[in-house]
C-alpha positions in Angstrom: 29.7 12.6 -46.1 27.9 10.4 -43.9 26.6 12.0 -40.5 27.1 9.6 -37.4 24.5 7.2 -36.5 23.1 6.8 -32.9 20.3 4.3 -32.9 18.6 5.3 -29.7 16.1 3.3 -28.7 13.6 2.0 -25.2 12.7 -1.9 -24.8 12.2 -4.4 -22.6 14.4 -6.9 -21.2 12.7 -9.0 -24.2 14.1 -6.4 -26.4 10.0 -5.3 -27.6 9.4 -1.9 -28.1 5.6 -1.5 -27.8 5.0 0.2 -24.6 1.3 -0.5 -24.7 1.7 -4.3 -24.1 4.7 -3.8 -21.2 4.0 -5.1 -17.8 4.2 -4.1 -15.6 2.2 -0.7 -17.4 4.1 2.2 -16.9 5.5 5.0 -19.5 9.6 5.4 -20.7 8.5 8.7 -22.5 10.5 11.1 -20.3 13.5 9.0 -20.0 13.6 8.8 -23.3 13.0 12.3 -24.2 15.9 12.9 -21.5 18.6 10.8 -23.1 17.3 11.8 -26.4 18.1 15.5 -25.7 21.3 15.1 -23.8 22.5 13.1 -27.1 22.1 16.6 -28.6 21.8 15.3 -32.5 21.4 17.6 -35.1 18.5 15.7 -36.4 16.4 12.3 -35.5 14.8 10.3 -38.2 11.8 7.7 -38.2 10.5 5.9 -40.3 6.9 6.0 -42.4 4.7 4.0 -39.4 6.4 6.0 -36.9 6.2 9.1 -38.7 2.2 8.4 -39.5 1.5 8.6 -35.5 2.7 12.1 -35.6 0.9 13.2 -38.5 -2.5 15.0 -38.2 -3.9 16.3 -41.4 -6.5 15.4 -44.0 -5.1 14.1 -47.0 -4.0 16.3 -49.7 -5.4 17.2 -53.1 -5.8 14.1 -55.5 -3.9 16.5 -58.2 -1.9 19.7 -58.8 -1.7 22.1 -61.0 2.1 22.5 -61.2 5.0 20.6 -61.9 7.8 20.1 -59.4 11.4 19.2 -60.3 12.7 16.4 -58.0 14.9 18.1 -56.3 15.2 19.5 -52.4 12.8 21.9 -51.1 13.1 23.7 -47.7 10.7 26.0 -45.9 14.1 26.2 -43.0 17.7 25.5 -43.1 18.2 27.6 -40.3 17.3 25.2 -37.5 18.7 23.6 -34.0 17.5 20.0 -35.2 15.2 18.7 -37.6 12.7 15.6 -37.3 13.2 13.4 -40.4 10.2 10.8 -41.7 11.3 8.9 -44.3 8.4 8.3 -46.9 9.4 7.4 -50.1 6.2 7.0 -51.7 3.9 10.2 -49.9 2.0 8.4 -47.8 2.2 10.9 -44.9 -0.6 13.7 -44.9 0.7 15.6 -41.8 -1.0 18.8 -40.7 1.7 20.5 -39.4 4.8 21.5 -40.0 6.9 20.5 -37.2 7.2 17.7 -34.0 8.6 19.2 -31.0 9.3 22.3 -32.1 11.7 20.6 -34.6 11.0 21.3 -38.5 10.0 18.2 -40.8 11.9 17.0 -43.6 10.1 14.3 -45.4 12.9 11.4 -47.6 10.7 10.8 -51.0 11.5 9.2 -53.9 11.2 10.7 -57.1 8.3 9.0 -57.7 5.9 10.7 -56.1 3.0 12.6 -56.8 3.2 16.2 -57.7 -0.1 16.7 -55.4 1.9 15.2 -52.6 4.8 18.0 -53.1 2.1 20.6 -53.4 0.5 19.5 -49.9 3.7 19.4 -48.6 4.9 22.9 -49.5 1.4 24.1 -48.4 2.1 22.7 -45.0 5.6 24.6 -44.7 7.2 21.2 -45.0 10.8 20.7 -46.6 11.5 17.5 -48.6 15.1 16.0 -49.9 14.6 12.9 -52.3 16.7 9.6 -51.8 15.8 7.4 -55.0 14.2 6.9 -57.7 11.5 4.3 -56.9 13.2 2.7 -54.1 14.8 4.8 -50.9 18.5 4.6 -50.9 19.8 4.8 -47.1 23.5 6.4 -47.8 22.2 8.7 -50.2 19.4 10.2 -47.6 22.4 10.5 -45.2 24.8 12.4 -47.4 22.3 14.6 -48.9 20.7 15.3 -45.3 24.6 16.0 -43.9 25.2 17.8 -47.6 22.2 20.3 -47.9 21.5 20.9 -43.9 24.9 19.8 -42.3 23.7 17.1 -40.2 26.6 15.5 -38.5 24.8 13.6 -35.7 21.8 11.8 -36.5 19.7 9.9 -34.2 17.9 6.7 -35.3 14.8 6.1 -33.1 12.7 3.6 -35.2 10.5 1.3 -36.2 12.3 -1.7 -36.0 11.8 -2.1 -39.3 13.8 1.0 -40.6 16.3 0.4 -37.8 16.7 -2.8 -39.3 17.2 -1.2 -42.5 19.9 0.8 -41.4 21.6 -1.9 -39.2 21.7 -3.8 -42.5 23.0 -1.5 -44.6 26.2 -0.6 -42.3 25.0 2.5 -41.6 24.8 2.6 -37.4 27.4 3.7 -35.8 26.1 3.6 -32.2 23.4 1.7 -30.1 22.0 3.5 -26.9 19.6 1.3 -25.8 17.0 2.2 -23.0 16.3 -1.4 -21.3 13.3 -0.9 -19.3 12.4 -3.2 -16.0 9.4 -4.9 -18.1 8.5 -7.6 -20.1 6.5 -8.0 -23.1 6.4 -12.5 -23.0 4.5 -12.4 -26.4 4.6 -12.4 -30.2 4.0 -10.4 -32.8 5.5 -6.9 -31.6 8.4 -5.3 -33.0 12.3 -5.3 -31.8 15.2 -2.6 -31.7 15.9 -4.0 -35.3 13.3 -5.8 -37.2 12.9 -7.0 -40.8 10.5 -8.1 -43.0 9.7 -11.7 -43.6 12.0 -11.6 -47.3 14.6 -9.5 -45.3 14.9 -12.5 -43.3 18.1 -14.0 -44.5 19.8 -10.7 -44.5 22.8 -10.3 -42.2 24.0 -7.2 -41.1 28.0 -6.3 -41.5 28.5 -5.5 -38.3 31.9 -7.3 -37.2 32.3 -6.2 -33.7 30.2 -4.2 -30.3 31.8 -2.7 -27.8 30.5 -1.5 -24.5 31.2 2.3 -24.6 29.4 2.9 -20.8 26.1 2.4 -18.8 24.4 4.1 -16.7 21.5 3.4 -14.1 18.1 5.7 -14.6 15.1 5.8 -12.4 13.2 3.7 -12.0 15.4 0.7 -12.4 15.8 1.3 -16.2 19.7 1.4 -17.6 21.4 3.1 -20.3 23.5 0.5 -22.7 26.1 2.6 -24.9 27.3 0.1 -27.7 30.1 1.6 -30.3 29.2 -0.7 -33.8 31.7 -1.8 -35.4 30.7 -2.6 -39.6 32.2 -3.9 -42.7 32.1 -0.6 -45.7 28.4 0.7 -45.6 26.7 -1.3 -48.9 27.1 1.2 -52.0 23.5 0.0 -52.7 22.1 0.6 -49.0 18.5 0.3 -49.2 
């Protein structure tokens, strides 16, 4: 069963979301945190660049002694939330086992290195796989809601795995942060980004519908879309 998607997201009125290059300067972290934990999800999910900035470890052995069987691994199942990173090919070397007090579960597809599974078993961290070379989307959903119960999942980014899931059918919600700033230049990422061959691709979404809003300090606002979306793609990527 699919959980439900909240995209939850901060940008400025040019819809960037790189705070560094804002202006006027200022920080969105504690509004954000704020609507993030009102939202109450029973897990948030990043993708691999995001993820990277919260990793802080030295990479992992260059090979292991042991074979793993693709198949989930948890060190918890017994917690209030969980911070998802999906990286399909074990990339991340984190250093710890959890962000905010919420446990990491690391999307991999079943092509990665056994070293990488050893590291992350050594660090405490669970992993789920979604794919065999490729990450499939609905699949990381329904084994997330299917082998931790996640019902509510919050999407907070990049752009680019945001765009993914936009594309796929797969958001359900957009709570979007608009932030009195402007960015006024190229090359950062949006809400939902793509890459350059992802350019043609359209998302299903058929309809948007202004759920509520709500002004926040410092003249920010709180957008609360419902999405509306053709069937989620079988082959949601």
């Amino acid at each position: 069963m699919k959980p439900h998607v909240i995209c939850l997201m901060a940008a400025s009125v040019d819809g960037r979301t790189l705070p560094s290059r804002w202006r006027p300067t200022g920080t969105v972290g504690k509004l954000f945190e704020r609507v993030h934990d009102d939202l109450a999800g029973d897990a948030w999910l990043v993708g691999r660049v995001t993820g990277q900035e919260f990793a802080k470890g030295k990479p992992y052995a260059a090979s292991a002694s042991e074979r793993f069987p693709r198949e989930p691994w948890f060190a918890r199942r017994d917690a209030n939330a969980y911070g998802v990173a999906l990286d399909g090919q074990g990339k991340i070397c984190w250093g710890r086992s959890d962000i905010g007090g919420d446990p990491i579960v690391v999307v991999l597809c079943e092509t990665v290195a056994d070293s990488h599974l050893a590291g992350l078993r050594s660090e405490g961290i669970s992993y789920i796989f979604a794919g065999k070379s490729e990450l499939d989307l609905l699949l990381t959903l329904d084994v997330l809601n299917r082998e931790l119960g996640v019902k509510r999942l919050l999407l907070e980014g990049g752009g680019g795995t945001n765009g993914a899931f936009l594309r796929a059918g797969l958001v359900d919600e957009l709570h979007l942060i608009l932030c009195p700033v402007v960015d006024g230049a190229k090359g950062a990422p949006s809400v939902f980004d793509s890459t350059e061959a992802e350019a043609d691709q359209r998302a299903p979404v058929t309809g948007m519908v202004l759920e509520g809003s709500q002004a926040l300090e410092g003249g920010a606002m709180l957008l609360r879309y419902r999405i509306e979306n053709a069937s989620p793609r079988a082959d949601a990527r």
